[in-house]
N, C-alpha and C positions, 0 to 999 in steps of 0.2 A: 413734405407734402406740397410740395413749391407747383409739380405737374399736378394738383387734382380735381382740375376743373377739367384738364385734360382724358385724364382717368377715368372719371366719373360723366362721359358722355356715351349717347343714345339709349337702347332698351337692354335693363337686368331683371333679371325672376328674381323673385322674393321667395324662399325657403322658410318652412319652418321645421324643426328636425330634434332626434330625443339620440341620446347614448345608444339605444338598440338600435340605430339606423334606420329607423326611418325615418322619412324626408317626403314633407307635402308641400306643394306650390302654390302658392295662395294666390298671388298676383305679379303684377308688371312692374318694375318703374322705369318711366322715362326720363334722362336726363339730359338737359342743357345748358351750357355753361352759358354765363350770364356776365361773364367780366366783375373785374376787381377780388377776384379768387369766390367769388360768386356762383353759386348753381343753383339753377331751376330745378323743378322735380313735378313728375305728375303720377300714382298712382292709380293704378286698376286694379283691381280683385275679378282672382277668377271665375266664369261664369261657373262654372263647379262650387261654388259655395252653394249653401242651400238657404232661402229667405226665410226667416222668421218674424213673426209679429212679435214683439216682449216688449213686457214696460211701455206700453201706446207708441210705441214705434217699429218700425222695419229694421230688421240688423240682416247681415250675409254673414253665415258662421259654416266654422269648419268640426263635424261631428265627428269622434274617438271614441272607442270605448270604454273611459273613464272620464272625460272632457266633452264641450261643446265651448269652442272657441268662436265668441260673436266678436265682429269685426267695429270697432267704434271709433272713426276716424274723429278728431279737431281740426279744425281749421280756425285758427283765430290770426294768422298774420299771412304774408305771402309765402310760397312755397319757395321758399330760397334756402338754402345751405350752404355752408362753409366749410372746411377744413378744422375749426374751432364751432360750428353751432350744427350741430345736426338735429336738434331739440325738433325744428318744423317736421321733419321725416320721421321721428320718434311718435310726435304727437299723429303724425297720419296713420301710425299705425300701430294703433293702440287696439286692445281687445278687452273684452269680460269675460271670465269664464263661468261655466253652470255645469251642472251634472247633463247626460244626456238626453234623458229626456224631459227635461225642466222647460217649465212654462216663462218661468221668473228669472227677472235679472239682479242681484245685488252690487249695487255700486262697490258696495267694499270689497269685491272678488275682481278689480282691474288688473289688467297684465303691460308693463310700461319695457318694451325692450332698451335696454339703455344699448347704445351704438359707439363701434368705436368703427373706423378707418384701419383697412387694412392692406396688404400687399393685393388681396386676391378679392377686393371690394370690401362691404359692410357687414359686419358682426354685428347683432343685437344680441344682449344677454338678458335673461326674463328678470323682470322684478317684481311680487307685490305690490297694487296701488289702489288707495281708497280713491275713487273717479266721482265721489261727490261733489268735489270744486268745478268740473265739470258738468254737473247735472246741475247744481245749484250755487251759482256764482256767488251768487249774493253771501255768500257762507266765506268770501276771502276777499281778503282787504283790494281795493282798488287798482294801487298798484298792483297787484298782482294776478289780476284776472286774464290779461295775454297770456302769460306761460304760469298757470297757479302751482305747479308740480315742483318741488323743490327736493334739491339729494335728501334731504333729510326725510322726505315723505317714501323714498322706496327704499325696501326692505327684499333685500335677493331671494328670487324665489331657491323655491327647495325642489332640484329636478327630480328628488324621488314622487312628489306632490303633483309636479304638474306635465300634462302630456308631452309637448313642444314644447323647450326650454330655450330653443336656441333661434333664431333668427337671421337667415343670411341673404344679403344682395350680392348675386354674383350674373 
């Protein structure tokens, strides 16, 4: 990964996509490399999402008909990435899912793509995630309130269970 600052510059669509083939485009990312094997990143979501009020706030989700994928970005550090930390890009784009036509969000229904690097850009694979430490910090010790999500918190999702399993920048 010695080029992947190289690699990993200007604009990629972000894909979400299931085993039956299909494949939605959720948003953009823009990338800049940033020196020291460093890259910037900025996300857009496409104006094709549909806004929702849930939970006293605004979400942009994407409707299935078995899912509603609301879109729950964190931002708690700089939007940088590594070859070694894609965690910032993970946490930008993170989701909840609902039935479709639910009013309500439950925290313990998060969707955490874990990302790997690949030949032909970024793989996200779905996992399981309770998004409480997120709602309610206070719920996780100090250290760990920048990145509170730890491997032991997600549990691979089950692609027969959820609509978009797979996540791709390309």
């Amino acid at each position: 990964m010695a080029s992947f600052a190289a690699e990993l510059s200007g604009s990629r669509g972000i894909w979400l996509s299931n085993a039956d083939g299909e494949r939605q485009r959720i948003g953009t990312v823009v990338f800049t490399p940033a020196g020291g094997g460093q890259t910037r990143f900025k996300v857009t979501m496409e104006e094709t999402l549909e806004e929702y009020f849930l939970a006293m706030r605004p979400f942009r989700c994407l409707t299935g008909p078995r899912q509603r994928l609301c879109h729950f970005p964190v931002e708690r550090e700089a939007q940088v990435i590594s070859a070694g930390d894609l965690v910032p890009l993970e946490y930008a784009l993170l989701f909840m899912r609902t039935a479709p036509k639910s009013l309500h969000i439950d925290p313990f229904n998060g969707l955490y793509y874990r990302m790997t690097l690949t030949e032909n850009g970024i793989v996200g694979q779905l996992h399981d995630v309770d998004m409480d430490p997120f709602i309610t910090p206070d719920s996780v010790p100090v250290e760990r309130r920048q990145r509170p999500i730890r491997a032991l918190d997600l549990t691979p999702g089950d692609p027969r269970s959820h609509w978009l399993p797979i996540l791709k920048i390309e």
